[in-house]
ROSEZA-388054 format. One record per residue: x, y, z negated of N, C-alpha, C in turn. Coordinates in steps of 0.2 Angstrom, whole numbers, padded with zeros to 4 digits, m for minus. Layout:
N
REC    n.xx    n.yy    n.zz   ca.xx   ca.yy   ca.zz    c.xx    c.yy    c.zz
REC       X       Y       Z       X       Y       Z       X       Y       Z
...
This chain:
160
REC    n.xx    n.yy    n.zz   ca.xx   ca.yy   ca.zz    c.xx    c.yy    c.zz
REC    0053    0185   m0112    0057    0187   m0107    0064    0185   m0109
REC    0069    0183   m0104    0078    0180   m0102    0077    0185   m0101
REC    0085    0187   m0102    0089    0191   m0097    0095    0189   m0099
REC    0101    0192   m0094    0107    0190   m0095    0111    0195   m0092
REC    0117    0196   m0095    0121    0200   m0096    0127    0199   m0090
REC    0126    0192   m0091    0133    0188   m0087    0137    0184   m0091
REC    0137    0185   m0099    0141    0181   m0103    0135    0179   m0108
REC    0130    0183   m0109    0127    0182   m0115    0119    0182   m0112
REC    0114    0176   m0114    0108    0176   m0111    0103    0178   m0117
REC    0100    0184   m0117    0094    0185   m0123    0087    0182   m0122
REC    0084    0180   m0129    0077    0178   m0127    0072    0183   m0131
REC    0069    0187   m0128    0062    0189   m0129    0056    0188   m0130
REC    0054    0190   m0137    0047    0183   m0136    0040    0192   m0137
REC    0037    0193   m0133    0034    0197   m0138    0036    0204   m0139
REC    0040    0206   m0135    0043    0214   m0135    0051    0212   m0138
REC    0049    0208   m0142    0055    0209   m0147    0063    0202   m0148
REC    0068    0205   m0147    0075    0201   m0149    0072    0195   m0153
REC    0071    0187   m0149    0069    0183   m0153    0077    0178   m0152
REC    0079    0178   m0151    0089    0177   m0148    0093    0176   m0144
REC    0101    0174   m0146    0105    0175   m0141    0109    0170   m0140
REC    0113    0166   m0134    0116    0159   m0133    0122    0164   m0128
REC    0127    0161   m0128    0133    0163   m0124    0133    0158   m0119
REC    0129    0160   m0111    0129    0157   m0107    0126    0161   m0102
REC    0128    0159   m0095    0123    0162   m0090    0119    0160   m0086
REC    0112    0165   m0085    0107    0163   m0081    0108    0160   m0073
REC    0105    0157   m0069    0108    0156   m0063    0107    0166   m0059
REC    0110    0167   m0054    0111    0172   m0052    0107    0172   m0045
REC    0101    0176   m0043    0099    0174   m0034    0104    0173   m0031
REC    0110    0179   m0032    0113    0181   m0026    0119    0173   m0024
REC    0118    0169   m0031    0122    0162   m0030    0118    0157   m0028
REC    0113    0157   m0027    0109    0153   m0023    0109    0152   m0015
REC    0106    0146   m0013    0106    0147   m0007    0100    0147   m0004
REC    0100    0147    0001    0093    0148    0003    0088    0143    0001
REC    0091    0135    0001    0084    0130    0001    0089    0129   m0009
REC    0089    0131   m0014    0090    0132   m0020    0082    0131   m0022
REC    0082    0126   m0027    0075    0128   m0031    0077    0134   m0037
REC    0070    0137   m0039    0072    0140   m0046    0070    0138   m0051
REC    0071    0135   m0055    0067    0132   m0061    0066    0136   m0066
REC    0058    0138   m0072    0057    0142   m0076    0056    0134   m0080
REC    0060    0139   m0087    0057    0133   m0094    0057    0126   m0091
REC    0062    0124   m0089    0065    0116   m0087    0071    0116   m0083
REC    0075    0110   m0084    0082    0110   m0080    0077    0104   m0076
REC    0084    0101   m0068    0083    0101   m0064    0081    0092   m0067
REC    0083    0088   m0072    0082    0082   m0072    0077    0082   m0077
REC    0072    0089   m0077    0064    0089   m0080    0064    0089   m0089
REC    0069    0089   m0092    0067    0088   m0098    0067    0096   m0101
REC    0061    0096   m0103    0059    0102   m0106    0064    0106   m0111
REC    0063    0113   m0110    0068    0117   m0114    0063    0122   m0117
REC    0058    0123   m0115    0052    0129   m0117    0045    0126   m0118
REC    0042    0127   m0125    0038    0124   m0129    0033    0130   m0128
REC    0026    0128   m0123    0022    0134   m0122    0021    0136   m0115
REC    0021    0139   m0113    0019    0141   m0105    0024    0149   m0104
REC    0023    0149   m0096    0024    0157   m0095    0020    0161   m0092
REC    0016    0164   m0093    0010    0167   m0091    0012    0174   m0084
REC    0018    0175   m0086    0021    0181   m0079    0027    0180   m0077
REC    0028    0182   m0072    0036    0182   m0070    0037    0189   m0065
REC    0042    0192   m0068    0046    0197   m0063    0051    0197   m0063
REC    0055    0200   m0059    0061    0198   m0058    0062    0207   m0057
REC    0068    0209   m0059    0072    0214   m0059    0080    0215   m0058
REC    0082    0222   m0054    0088    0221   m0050    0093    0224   m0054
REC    0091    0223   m0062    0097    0227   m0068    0095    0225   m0072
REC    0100    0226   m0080    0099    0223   m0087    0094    0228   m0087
REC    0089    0226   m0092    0085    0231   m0095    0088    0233   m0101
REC    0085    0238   m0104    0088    0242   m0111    0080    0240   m0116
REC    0084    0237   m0123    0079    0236   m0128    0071    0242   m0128
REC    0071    0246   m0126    0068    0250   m0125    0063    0250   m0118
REC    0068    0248   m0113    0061    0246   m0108    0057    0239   m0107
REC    0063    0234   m0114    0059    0228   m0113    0053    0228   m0118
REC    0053    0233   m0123    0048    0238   m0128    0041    0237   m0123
REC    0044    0242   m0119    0038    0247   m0115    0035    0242   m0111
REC    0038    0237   m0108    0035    0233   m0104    0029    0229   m0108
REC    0032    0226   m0115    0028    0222   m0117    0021    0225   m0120
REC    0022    0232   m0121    0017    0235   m0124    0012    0236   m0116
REC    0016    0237   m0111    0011    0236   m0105    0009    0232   m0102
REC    0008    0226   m0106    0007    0219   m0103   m0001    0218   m0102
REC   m0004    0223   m0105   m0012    0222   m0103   m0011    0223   m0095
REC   m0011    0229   m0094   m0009    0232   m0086   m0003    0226   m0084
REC   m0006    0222   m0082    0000    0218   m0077    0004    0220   m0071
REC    0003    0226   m0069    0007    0228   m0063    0011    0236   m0064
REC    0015    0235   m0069    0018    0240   m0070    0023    0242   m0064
REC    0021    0247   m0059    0021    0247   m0054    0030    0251   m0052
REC    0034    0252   m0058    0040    0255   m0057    0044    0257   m0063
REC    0051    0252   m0063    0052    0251   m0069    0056    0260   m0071
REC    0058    0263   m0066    0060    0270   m0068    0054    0275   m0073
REC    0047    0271   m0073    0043    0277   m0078    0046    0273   m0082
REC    0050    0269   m0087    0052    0266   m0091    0058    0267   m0093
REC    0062    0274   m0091    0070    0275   m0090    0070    0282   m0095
REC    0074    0284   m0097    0078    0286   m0101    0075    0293   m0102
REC    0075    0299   m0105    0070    0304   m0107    0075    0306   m0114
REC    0076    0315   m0112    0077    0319   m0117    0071    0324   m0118
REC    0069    0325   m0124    0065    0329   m0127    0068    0333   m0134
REC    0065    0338   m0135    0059    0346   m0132    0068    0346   m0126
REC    0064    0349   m0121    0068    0354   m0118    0065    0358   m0112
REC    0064    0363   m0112    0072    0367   m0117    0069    0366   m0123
REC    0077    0367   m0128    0080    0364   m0133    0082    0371   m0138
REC    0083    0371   m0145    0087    0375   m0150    0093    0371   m0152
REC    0087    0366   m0156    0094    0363   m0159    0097    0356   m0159
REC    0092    0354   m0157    0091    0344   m0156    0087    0343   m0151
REC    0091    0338   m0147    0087    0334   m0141    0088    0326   m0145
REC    0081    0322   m0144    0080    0318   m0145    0079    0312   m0138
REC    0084    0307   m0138    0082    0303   m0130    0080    0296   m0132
REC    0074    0296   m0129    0073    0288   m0129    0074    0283   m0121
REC    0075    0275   m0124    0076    0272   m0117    0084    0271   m0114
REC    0090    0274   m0120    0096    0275   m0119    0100    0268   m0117
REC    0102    0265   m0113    0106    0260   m0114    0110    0257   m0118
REC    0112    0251   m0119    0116    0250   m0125    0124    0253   m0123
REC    0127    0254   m0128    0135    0256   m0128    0135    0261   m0121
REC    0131    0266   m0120    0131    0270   m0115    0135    0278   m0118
REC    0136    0281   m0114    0142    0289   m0116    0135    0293   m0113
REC    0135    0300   m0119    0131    0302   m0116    0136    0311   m0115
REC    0136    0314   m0110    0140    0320   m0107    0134    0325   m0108
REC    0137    0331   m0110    0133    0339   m0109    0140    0342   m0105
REC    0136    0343   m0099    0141    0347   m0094    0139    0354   m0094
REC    0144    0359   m0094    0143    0364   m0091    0142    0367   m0085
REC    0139    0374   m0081    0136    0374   m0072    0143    0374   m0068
REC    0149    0376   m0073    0154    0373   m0069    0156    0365   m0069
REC    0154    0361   m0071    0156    0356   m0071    0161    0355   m0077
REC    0162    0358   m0082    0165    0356   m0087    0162    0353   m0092
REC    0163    0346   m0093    0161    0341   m0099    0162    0344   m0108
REC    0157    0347   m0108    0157    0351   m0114    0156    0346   m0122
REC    0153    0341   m0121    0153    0336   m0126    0150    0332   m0124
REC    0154    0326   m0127    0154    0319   m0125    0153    0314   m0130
REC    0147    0310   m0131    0148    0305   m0136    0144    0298   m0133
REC    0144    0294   m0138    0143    0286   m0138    0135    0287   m0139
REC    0132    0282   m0139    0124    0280   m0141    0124    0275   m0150
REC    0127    0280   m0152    0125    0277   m0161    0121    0279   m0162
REC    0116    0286   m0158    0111    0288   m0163    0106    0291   m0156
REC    0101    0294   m0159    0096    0293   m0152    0094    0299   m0148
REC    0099    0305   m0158    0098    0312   m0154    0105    0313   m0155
REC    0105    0322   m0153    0110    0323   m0153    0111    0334   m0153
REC    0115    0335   m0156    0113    0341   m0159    0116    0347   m0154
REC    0113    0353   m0151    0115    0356   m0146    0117    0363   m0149
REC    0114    0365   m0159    0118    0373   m0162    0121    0375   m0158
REC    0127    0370   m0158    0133    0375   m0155    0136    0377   m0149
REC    0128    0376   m0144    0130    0378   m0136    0128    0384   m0137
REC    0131    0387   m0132    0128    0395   m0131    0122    0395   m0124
REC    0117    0400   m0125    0111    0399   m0121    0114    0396   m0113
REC    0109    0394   m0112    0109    0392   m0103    0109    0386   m0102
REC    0111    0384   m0096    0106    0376   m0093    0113    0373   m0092
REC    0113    0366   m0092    0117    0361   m0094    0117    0356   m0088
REC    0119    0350   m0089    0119    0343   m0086    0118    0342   m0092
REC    0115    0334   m0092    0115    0330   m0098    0115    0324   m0092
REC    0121    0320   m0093    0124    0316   m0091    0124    0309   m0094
REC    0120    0305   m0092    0122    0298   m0096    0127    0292   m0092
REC    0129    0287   m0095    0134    0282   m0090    0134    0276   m0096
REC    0135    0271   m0092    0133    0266   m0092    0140    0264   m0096
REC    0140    0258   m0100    0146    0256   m0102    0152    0252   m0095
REC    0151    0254   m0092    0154    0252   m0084    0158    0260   m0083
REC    0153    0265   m0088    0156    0274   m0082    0152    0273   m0078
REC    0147    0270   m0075    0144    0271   m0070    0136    0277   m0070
REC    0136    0282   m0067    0130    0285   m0068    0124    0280   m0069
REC    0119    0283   m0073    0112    0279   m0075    0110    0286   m0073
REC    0108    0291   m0076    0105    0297   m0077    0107    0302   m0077
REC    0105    0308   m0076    0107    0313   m0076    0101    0320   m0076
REC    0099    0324   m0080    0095    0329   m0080    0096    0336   m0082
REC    0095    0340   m0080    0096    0345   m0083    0094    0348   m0088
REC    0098    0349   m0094    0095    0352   m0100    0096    0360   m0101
REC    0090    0364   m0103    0090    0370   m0103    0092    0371   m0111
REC    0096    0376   m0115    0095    0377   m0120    0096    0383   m0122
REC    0090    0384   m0125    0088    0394   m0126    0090    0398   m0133
């Protein structure tokens, strides 16, 4: 699997980070209508890709190391039908002491808001849990954003 960021293009071979080039992929939306798309070869044929590609999909966002995981481990199933089962997830909740989330995207802010809307604690994604002791009982936001600030997720955390 490529993907691209916009400045930095990754290659996935296998589930897994096989490397990274400081460049970018061609983009649909700069295409034009009669544009070719070339996979593994540029336009004057000389091979770049040693092997074949057995699938192609295309998606309308960067994936996160974690959905490109889940995809490859669902690669018997070839029609993985929606890439939201493969999105972001906090567990146990309700919660005591720790919620653990898988699926988080890179350099993402992760918010515990209060029912009034007060951002009660706010951190970065260095780590994959995060510790809830020192909330007092009751039901939350658990707010994710993207390194943009842009909402990704949002769920309700109970904590009893």
């Amino acid at each position: 699997m490529a993907q691209s960021n916009g400045t930095l293009t990754e290659l996935y071979i296998d589930g897994t980070l096989n490397g990274k080039l400081p460049e970018k992929m061609y983009r649909i939306s700069n295409l034009s209508l009669n544009s070719k798309i070339y996979l593994g070869t540029i336009q004057s044929g000389l091979s770049n890709v040693y092997g074949h590609i057995d699938q192609v999909k295309l998606f309308d966002k960067e994936l996160t190391q974690c959905q490109i995981t889940s995809l490859y481990q669902e690669k018997k199933n070839l029609f993985v039908a929606n890439i939201t089962e493969l999105e972001f997830t906090a567990l146990p909740n309700p919660a005591n002491t720790r919620i653990y989330m898988t699926c988080l995207p890179s350099d993402a802010t992760i918010q515990i808001i209060d029912m009034n809307g007060k951002i009660i604690e706010e951190a970065t994604t260095t780590t994959s849990s995060i510790s809830i002791n020192h909330l007092a009982s009751g039901v939350y936001h658990l707010r994710v954003l993207d390194r943009a600030a842009i909402l990704v997720e949002e769920l309700r955390l109970v904590k009893y």
